[in-house]
C-alpha positions in Angstrom: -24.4 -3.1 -14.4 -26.3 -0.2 -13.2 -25.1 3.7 -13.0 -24.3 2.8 -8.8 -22.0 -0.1 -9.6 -20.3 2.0 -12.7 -19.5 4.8 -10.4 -18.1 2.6 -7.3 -15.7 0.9 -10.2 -14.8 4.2 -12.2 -15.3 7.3 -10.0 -17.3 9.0 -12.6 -20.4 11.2 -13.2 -21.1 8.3 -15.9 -24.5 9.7 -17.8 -25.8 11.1 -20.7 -23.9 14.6 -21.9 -20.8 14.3 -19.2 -17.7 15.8 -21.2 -14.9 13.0 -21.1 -11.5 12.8 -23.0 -10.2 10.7 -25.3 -7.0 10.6 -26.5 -6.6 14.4 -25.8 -10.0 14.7 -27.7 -12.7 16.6 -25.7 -16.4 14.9 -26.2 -19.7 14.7 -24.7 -21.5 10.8 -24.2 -24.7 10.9 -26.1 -25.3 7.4 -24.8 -24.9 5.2 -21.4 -24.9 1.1 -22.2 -23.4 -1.2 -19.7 -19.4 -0.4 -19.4 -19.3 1.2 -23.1 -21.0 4.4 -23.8 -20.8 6.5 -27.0 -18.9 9.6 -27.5 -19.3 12.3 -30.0 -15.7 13.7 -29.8 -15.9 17.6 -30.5 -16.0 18.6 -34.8 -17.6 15.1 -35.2 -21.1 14.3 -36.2 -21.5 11.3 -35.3 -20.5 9.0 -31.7 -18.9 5.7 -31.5 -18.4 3.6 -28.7 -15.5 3.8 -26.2 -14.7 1.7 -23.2 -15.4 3.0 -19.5 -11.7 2.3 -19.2 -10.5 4.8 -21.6 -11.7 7.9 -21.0 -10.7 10.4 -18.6 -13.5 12.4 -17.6 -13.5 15.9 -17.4 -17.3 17.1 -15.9 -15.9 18.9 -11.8 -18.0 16.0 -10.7 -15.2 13.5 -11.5 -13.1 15.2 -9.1 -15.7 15.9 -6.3 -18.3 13.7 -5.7 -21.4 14.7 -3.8 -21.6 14.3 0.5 -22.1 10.4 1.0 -20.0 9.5 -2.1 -23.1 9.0 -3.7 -22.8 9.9 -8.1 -25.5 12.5 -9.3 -27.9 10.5 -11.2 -29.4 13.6 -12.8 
């Protein structure tokens, strides 16, 4: 599954540094793999792997996506 397909399913600036939310735990992915990516929540050292599905994302690109619809792939 590419970053395009990912972002049509989950609405979601899904890449490398993007803060997300888990569990009311703020984070930033360190890591993009197919629908799992790993998270280092905030006060951790190290990132484990989370489901696509449950994280909330909290980057302003989740809620507006660019003209077109497209997701940045910066």
């Amino acid at each position: 599954m590419n970053i395009k397909e990912i972002y049509a399913q989950f609405r979601a600036p899904v890449r490398r540094g993007a803060r997300v939310e888990f569990q009311g735990k703020p984070g930033t992915i360190t890591k993009v793999y197919g629908l799992a990516v790993r998270v280092r929540l905030d006060g951790m050292t190290l990132s484990r792997p989370y489901l696509l599905s449950e994280l909330q994302w909290l980057d302003q690109e989740a809620q507006q996506p660019q003209a077109g619809g497209e997701p940045s792939l910066a």
